[in-house]
Backbone of each chain as nested JSON, in Angstrom:
{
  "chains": [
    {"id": "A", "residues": [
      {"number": 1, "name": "UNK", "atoms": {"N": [-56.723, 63.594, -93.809], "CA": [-57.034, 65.012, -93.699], "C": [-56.32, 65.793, -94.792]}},
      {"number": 2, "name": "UNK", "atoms": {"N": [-55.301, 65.541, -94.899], "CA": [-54.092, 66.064, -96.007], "C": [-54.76, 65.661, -97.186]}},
      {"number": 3, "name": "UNK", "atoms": {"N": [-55.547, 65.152, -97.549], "CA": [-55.959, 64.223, -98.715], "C": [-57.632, 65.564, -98.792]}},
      {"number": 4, "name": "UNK", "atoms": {"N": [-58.332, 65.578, -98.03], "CA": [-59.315, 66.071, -98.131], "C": [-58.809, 67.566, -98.755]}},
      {"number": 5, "name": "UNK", "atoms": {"N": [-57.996, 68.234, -97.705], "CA": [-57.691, 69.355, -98.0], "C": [-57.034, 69.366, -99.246]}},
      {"number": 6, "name": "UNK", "atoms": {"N": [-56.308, 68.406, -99.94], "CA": [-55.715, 68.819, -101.656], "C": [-56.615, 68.867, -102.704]}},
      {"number": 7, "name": "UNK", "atoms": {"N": [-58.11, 68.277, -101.976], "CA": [-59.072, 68.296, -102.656], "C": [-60.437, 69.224, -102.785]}},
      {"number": 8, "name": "UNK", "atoms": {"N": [-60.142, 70.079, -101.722], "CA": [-60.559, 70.703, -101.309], "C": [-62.301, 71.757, -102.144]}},
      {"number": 9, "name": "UNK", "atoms": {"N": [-61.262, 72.287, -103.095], "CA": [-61.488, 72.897, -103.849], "C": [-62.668, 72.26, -104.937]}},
      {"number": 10, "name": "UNK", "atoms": {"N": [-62.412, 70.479, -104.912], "CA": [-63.108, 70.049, -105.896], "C": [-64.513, 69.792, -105.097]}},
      {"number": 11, "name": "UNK", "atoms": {"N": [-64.224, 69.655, -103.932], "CA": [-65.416, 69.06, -103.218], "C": [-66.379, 70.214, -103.164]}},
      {"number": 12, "name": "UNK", "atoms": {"N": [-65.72, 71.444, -103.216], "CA": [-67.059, 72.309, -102.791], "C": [-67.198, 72.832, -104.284]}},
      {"number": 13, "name": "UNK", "atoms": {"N": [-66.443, 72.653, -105.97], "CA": [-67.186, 72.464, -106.859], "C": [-68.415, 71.616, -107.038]}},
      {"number": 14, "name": "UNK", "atoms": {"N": [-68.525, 70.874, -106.514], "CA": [-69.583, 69.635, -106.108], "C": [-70.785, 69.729, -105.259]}},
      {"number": 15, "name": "UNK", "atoms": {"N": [-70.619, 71.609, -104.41], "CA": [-71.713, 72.159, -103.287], "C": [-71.401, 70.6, -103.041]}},
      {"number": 16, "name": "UNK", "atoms": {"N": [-69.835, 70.676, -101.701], "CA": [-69.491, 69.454, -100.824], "C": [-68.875, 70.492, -99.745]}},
      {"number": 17, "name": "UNK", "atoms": {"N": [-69.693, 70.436, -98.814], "CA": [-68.619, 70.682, -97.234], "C": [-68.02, 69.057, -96.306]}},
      {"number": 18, "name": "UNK", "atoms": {"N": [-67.174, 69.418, -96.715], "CA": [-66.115, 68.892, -95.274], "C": [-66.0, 68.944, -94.399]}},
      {"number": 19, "name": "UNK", "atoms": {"N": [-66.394, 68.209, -93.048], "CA": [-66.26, 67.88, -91.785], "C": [-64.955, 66.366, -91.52]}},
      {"number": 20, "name": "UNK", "atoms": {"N": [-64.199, 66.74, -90.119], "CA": [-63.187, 65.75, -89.742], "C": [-63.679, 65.587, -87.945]}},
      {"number": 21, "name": "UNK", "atoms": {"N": [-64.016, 64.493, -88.195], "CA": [-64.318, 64.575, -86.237], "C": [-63.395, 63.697, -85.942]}},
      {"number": 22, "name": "UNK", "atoms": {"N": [-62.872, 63.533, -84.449], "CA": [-62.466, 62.698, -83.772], "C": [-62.751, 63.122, -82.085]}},
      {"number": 23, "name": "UNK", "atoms": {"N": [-62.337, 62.296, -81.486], "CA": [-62.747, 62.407, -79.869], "C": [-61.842, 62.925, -79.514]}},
      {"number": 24, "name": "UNK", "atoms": {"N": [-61.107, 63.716, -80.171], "CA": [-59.64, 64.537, -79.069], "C": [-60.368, 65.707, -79.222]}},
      {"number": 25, "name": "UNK", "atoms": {"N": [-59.825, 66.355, -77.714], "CA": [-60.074, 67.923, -77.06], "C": [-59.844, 68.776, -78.173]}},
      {"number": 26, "name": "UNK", "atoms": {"N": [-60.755, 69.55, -77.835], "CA": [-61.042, 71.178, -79.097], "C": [-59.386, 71.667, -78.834]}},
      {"number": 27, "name": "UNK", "atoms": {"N": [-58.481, 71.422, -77.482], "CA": [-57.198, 71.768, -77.363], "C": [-56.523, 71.32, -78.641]}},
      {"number": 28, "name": "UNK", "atoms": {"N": [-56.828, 70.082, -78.643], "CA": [-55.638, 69.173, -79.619], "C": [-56.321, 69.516, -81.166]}},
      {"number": 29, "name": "UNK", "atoms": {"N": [-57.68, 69.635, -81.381], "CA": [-57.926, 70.729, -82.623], "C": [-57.656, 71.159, -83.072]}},
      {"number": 30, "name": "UNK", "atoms": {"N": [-57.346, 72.238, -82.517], "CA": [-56.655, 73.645, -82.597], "C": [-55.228, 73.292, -82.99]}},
      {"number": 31, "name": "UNK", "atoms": {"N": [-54.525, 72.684, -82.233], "CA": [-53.357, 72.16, -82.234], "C": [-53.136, 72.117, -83.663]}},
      {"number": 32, "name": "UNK", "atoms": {"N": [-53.612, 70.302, -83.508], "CA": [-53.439, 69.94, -84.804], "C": [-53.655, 70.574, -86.278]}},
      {"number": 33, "name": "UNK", "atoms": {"N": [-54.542, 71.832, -86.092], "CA": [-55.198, 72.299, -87.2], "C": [-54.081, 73.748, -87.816]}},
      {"number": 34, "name": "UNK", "atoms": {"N": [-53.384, 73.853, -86.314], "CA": [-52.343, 75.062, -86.29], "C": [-50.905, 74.827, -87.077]}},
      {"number": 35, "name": "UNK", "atoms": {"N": [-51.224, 72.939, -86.517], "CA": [-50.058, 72.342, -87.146], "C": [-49.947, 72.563, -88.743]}},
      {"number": 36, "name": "UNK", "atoms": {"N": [-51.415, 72.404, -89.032], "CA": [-51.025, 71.778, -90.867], "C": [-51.308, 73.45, -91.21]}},
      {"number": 37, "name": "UNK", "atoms": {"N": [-51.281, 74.574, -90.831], "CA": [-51.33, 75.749, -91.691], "C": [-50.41, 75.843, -92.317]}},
      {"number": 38, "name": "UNK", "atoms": {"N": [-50.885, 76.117, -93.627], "CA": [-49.679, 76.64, -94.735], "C": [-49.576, 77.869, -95.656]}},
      {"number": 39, "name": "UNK", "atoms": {"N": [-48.774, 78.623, -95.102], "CA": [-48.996, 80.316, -95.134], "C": [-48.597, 80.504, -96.634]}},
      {"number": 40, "name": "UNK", "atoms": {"N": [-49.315, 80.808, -97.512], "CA": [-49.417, 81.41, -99.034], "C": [-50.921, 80.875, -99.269]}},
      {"number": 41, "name": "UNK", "atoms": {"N": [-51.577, 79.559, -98.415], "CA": [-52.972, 79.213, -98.753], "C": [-53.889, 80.73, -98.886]}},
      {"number": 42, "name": "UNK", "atoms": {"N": [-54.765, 80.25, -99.48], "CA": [-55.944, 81.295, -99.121], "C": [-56.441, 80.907, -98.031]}},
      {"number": 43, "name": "UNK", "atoms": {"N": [-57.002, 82.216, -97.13], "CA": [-57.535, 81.736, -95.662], "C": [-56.858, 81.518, -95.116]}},
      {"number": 44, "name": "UNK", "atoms": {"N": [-55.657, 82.662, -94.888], "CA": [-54.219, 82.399, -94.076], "C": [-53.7, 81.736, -93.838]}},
      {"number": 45, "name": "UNK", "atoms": {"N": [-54.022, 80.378, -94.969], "CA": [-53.548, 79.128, -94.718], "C": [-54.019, 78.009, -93.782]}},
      {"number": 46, "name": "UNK", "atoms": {"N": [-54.983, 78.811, -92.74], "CA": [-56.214, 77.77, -92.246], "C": [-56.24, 76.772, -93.187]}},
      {"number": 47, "name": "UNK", "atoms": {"N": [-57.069, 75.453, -92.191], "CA": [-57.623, 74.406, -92.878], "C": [-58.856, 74.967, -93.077]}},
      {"number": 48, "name": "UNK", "atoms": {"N": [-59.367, 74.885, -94.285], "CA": [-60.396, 75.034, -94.86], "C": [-61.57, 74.591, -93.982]}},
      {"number": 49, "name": "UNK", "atoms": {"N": [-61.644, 73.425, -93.324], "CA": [-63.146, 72.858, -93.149], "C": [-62.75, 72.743, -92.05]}},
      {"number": 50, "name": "UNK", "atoms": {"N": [-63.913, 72.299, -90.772], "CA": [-63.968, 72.455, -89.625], "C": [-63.337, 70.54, -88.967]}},
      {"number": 51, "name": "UNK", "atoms": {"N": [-62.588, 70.753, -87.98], "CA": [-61.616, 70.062, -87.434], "C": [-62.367, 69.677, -86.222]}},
      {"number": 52, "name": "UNK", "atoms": {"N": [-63.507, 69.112, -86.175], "CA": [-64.519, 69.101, -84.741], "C": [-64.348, 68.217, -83.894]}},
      {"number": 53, "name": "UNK", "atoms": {"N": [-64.445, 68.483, -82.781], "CA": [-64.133, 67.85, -81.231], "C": [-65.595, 67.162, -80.889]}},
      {"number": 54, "name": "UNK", "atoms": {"N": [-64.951, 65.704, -80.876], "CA": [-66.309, 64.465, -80.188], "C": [-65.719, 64.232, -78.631]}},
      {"number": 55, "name": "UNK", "atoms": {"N": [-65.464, 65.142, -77.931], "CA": [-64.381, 65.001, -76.922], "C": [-66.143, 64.954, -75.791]}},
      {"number": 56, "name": "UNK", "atoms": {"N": [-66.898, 65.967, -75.658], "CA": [-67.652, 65.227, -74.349], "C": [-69.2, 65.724, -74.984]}},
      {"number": 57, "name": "UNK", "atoms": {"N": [-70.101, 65.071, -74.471], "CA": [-69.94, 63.677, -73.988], "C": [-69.456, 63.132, -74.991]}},
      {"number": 58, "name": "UNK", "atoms": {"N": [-68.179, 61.726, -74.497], "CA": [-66.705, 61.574, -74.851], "C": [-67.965, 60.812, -76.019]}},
      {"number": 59, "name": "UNK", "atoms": {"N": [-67.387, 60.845, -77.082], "CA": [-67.542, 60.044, -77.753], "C": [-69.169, 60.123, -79.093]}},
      {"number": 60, "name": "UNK", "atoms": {"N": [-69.988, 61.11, -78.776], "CA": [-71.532, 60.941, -78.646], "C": [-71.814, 60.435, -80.083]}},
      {"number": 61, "name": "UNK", "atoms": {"N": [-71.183, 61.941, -80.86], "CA": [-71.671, 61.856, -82.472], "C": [-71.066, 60.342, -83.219]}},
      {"number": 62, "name": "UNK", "atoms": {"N": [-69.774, 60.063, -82.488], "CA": [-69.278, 58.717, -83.185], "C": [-70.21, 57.955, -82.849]}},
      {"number": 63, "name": "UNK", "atoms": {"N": [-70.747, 57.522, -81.376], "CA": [-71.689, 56.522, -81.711], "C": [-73.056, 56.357, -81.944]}},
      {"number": 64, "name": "UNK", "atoms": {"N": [-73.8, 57.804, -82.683], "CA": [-74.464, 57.861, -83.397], "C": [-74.176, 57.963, -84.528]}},
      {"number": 65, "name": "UNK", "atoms": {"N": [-72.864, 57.57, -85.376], "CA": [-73.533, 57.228, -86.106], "C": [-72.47, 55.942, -86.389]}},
      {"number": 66, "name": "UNK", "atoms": {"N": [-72.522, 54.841, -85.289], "CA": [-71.812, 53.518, -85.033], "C": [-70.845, 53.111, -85.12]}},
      {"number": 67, "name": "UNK", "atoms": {"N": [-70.003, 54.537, -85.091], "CA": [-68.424, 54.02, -85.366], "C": [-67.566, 54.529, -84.572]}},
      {"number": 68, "name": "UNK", "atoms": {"N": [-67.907, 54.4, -83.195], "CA": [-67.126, 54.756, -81.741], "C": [-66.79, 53.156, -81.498]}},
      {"number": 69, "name": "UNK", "atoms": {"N": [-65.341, 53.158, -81.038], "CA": [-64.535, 52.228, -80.667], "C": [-64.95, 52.323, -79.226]}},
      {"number": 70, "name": "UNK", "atoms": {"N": [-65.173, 50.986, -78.516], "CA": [-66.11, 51.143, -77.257], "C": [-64.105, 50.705, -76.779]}},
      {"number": 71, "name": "UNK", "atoms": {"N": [-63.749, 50.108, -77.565], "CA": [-62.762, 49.573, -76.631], "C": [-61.468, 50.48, -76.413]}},
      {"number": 72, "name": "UNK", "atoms": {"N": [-61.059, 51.181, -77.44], "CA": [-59.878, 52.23, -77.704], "C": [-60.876, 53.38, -77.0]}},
      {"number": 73, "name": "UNK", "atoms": {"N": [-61.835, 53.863, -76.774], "CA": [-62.254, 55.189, -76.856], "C": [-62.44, 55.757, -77.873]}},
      {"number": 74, "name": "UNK", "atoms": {"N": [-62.22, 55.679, -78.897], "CA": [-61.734, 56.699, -80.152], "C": [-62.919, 56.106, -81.36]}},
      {"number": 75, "name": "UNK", "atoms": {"N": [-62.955, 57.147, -82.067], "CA": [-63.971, 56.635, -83.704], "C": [-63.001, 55.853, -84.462]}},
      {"number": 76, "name": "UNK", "atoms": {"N": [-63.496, 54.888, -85.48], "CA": [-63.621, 53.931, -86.21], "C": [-62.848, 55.202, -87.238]}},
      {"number": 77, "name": "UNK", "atoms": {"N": [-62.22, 54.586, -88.455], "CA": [-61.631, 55.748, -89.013], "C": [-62.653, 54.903, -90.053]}},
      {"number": 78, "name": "UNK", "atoms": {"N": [-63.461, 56.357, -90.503], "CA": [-64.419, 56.318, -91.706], "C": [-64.987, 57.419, -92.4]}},
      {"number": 79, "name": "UNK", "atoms": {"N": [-65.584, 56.841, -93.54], "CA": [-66.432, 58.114, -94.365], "C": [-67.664, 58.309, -94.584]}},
      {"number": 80, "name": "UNK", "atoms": {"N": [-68.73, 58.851, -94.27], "CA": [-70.277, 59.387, -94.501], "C": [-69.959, 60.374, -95.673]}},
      {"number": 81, "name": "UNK", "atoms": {"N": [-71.25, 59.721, -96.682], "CA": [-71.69, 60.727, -97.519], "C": [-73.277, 61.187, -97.245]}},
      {"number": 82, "name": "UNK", "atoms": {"N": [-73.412, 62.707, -97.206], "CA": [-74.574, 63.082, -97.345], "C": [-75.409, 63.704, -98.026]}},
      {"number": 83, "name": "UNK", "atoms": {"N": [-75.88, 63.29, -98.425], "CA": [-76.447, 64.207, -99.719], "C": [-77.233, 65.722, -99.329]}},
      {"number": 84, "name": "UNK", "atoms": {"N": [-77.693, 66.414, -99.834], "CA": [-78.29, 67.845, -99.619], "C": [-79.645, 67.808, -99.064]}},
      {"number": 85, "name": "UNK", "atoms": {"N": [-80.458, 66.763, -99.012], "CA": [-81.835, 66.435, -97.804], "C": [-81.39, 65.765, -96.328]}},
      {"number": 86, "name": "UNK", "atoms": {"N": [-79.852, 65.609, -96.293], "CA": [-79.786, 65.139, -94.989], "C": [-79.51, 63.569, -94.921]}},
      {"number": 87, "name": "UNK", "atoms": {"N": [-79.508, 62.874, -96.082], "CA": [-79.382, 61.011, -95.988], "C": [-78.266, 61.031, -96.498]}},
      {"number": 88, "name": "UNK", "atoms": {"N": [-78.121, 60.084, -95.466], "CA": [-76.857, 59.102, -95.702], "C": [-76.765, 58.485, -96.811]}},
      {"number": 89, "name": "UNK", "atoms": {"N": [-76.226, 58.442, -97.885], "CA": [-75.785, 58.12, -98.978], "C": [-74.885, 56.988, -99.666]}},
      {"number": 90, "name": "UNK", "atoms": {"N": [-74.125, 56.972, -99.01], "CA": [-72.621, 56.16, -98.982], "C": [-72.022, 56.197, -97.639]}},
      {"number": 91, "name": "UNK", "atoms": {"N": [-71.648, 55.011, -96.764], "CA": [-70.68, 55.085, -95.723], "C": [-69.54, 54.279, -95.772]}},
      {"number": 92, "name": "UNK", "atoms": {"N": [-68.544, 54.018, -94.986], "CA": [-67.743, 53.08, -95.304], "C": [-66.513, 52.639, -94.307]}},
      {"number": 93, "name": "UNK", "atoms": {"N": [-66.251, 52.03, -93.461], "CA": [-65.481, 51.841, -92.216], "C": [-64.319, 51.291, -92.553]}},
      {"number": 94, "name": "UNK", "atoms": {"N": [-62.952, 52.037, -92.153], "CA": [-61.218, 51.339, -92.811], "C": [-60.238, 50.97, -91.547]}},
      {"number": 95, "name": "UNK", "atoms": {"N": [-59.71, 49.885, -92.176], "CA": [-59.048, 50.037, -90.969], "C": [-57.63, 50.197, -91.03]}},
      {"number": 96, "name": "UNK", "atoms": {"N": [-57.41, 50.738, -92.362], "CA": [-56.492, 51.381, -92.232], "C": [-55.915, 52.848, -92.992]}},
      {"number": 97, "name": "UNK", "atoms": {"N": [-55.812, 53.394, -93.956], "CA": [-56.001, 54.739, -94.422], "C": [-57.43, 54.833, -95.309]}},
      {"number": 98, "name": "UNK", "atoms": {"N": [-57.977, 56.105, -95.447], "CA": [-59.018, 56.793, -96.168], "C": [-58.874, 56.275, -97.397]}},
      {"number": 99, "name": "UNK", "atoms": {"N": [-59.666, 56.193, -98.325], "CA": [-59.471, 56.202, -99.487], "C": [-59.329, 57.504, -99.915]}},
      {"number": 100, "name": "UNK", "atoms": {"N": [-58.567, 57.737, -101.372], "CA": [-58.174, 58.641, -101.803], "C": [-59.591, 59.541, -102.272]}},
      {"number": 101, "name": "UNK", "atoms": {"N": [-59.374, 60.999, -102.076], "CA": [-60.825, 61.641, -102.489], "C": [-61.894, 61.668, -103.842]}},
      {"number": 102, "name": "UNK", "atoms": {"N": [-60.385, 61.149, -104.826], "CA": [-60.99, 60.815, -106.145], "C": [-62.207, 60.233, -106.208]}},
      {"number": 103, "name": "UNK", "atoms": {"N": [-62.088, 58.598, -105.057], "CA": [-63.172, 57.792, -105.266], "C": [-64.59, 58.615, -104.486]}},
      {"number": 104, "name": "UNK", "atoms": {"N": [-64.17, 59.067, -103.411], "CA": [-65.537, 59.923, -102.722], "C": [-66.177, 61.11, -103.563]}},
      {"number": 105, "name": "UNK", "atoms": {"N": [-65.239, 61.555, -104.539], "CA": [-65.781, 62.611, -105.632], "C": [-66.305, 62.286, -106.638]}},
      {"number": 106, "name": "UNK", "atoms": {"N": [-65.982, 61.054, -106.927], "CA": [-66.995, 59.957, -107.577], "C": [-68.014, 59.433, -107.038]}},
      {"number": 107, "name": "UNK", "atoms": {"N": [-68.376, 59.363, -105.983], "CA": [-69.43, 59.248, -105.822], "C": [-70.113, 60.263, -105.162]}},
      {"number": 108, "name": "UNK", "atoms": {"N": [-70.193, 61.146, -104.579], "CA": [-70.565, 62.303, -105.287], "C": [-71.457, 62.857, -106.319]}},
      {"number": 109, "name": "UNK", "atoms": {"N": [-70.432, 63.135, -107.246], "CA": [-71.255, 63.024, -108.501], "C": [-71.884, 61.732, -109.044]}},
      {"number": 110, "name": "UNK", "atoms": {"N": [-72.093, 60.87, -108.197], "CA": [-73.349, 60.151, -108.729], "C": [-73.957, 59.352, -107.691]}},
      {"number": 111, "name": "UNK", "atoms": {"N": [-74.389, 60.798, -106.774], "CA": [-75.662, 60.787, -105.779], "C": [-76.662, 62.036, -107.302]}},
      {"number": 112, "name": "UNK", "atoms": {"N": [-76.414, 62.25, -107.759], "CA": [-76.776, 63.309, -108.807], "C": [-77.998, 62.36, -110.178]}},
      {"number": 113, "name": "UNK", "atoms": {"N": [-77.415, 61.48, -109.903], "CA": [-77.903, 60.309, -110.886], "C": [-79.29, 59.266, -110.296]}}
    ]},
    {"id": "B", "residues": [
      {"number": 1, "name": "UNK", "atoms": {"N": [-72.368, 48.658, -85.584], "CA": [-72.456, 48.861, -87.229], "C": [-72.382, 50.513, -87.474]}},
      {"number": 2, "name": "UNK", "atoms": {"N": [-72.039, 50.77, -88.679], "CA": [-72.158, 51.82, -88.854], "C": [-73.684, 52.109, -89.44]}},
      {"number": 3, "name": "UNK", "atoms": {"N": [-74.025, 53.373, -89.586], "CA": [-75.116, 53.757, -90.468], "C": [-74.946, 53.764, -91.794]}},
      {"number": 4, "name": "UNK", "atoms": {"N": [-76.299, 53.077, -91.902], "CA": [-75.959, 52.366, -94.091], "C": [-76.545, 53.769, -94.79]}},
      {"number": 5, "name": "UNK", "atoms": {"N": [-76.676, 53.7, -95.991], "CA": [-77.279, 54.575, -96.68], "C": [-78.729, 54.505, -96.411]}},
      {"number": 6, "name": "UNK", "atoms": {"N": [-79.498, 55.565, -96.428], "CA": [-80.382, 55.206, -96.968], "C": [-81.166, 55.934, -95.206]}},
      {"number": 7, "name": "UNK", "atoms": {"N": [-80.374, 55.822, -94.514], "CA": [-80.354, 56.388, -93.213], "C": [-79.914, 57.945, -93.165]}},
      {"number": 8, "name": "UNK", "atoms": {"N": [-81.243, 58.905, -92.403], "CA": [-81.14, 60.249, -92.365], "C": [-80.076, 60.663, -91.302]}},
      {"number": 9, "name": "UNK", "atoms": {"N": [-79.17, 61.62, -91.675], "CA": [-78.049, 61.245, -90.718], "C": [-78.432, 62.276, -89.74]}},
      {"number": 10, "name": "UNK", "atoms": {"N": [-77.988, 61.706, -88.64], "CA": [-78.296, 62.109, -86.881], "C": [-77.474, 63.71, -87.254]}},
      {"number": 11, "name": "UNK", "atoms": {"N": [-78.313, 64.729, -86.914], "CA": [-77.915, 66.024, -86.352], "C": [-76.908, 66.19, -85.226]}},
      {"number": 12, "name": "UNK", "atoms": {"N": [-75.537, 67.132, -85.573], "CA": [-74.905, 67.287, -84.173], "C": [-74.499, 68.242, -84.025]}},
      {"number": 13, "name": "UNK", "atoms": {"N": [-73.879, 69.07, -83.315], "CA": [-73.362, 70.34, -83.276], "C": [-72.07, 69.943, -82.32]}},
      {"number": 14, "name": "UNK", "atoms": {"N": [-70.966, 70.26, -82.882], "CA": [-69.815, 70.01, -82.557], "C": [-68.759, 71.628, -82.429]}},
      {"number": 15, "name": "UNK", "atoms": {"N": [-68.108, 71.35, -81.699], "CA": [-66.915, 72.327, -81.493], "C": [-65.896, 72.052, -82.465]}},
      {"number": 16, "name": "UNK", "atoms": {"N": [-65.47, 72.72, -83.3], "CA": [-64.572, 72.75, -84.299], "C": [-63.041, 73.67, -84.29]}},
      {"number": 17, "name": "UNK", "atoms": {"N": [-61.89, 73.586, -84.584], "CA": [-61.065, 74.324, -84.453], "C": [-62.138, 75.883, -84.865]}},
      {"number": 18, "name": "UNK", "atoms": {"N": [-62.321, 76.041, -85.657], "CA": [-62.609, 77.439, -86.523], "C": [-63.769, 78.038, -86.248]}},
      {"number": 19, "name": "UNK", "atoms": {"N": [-65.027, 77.097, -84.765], "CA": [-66.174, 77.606, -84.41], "C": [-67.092, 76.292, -84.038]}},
      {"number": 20, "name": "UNK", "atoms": {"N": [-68.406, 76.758, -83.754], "CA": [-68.989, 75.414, -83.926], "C": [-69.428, 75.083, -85.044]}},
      {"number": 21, "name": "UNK", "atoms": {"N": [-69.94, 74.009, -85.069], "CA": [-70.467, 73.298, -87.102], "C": [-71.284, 72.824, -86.255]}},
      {"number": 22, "name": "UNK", "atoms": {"N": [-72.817, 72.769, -87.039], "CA": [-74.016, 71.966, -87.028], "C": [-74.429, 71.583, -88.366]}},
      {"number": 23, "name": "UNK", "atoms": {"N": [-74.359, 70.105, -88.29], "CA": [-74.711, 69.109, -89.459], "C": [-76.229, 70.241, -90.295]}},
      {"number": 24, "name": "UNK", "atoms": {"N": [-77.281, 70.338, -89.942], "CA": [-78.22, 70.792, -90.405], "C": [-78.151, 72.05, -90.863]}},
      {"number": 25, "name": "UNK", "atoms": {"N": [-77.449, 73.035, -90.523], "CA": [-76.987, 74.568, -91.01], "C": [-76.225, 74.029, -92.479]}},
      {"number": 26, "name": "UNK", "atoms": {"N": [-75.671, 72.775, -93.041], "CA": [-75.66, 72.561, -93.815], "C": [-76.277, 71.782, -95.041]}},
      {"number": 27, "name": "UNK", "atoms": {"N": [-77.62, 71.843, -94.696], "CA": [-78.741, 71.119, -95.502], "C": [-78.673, 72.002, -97.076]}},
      {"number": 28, "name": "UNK", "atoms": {"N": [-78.575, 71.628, -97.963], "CA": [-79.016, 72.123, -99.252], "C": [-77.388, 71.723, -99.974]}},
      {"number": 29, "name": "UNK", "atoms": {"N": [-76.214, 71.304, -99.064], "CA": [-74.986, 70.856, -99.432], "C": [-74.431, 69.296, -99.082]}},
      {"number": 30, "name": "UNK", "atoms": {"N": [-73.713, 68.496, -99.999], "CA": [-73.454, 67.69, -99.776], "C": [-72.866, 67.541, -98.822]}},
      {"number": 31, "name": "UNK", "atoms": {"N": [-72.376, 66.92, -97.83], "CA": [-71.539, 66.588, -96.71], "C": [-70.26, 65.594, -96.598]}},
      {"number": 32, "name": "UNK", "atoms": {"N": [-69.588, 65.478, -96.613], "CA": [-68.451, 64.506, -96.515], "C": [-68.06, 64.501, -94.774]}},
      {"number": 33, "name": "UNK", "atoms": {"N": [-68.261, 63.355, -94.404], "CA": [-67.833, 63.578, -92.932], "C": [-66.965, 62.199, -92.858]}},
      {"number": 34, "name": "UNK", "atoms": {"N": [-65.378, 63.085, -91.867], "CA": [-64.394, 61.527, -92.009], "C": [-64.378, 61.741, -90.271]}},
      {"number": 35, "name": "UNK", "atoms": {"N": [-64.724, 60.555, -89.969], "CA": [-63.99, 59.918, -88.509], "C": [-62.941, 59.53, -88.904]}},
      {"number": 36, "name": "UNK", "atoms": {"N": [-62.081, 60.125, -87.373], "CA": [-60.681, 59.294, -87.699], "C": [-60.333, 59.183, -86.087]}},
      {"number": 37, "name": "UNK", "atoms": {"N": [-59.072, 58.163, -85.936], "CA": [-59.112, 57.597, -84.175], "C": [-58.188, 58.835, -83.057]}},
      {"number": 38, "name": "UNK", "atoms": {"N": [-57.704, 59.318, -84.228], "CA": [-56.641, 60.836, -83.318], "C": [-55.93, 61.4, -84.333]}},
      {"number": 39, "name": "UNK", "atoms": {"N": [-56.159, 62.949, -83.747], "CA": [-55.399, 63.991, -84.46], "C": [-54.115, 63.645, -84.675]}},
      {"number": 40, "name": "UNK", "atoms": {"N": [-53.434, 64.227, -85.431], "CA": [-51.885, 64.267, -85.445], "C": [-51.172, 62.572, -86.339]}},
      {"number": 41, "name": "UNK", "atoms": {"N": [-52.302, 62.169, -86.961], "CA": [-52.086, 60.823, -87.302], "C": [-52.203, 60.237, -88.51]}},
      {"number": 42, "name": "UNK", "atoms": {"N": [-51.83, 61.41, -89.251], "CA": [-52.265, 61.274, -90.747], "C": [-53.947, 61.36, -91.179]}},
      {"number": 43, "name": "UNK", "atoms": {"N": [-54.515, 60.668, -91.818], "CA": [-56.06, 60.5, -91.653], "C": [-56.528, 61.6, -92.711]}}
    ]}
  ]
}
């Protein structure tokens, strides 16, 4: 998330919005989203992009689009790219940190191609 | 499995800290969407 947001700026040079889902409560959202404000940001230091709750029905959007953990409860930690008609582009399932945004801004710019 | 490319991605409307977001209110923009397993966990 920290990674998206330093990048923030480049992604929506790119006409790129940012979405972060997970299955925790719009409570813990908020929370968490209250947590990372950093007051001198623009946008009162809000997180820029929306912090969305897969909380009920528990789970839905993760397992449409196949990366709900049937066994933890929780989404698969991953990345969808979509291009501007709506297709899926690039996806990619980790199991352990994101890749850095460089490589997703690379590709990106060459859904363009 | 996850969804490969090449696949139109499923519409959702979700509750977001900052409001709701619907995937399709953003058609004409690229999308980056990260699952991750819980808040507060780096990611």
């Amino acid at each position: 998330m920290r990674g998206f947001r330093a990048s923030y700026t480049q992604f929506q040079d790119l006409n790129t919005e940012v979405i972060e889902i997970s299955c925790d409560s719009l409570a813990v959202q908020k929370a968490w989203a209250a947590s990372m404000t950093e007051p001198g940001d623009e946008n009162d230091g809000q997180v820029p992009f929306p912090i969305a709750s897969d909380f009920w029905p528990h789970g839905e959007v993760s397992k449409a689009y196949g990366v709900f953990n049937e066994e933890r409860g929780n989404s698969r930690r991953s990345v969808f790219i979509i291009d501007e008609e709506g297709m899926i582009r690039w996806s990619n399932v980790y199991t352990d940190s994101i890749p850095a945004s460089g490589e997703l801004l690379h590709e990106i710019e060459n859904l363009k191609t | 499995m996850a969804l490969q490319p090449g696949t139109m991605a499923p519409d959702f409307m979700l509750n977001a800290h900052s409001g709701a977001v619907k995937l399709s209110d953003l058609r004409g923009k690229n999308v980056v969407i990260g699952f991750h397993p819980a808040s507060f966990t780096g990611g």
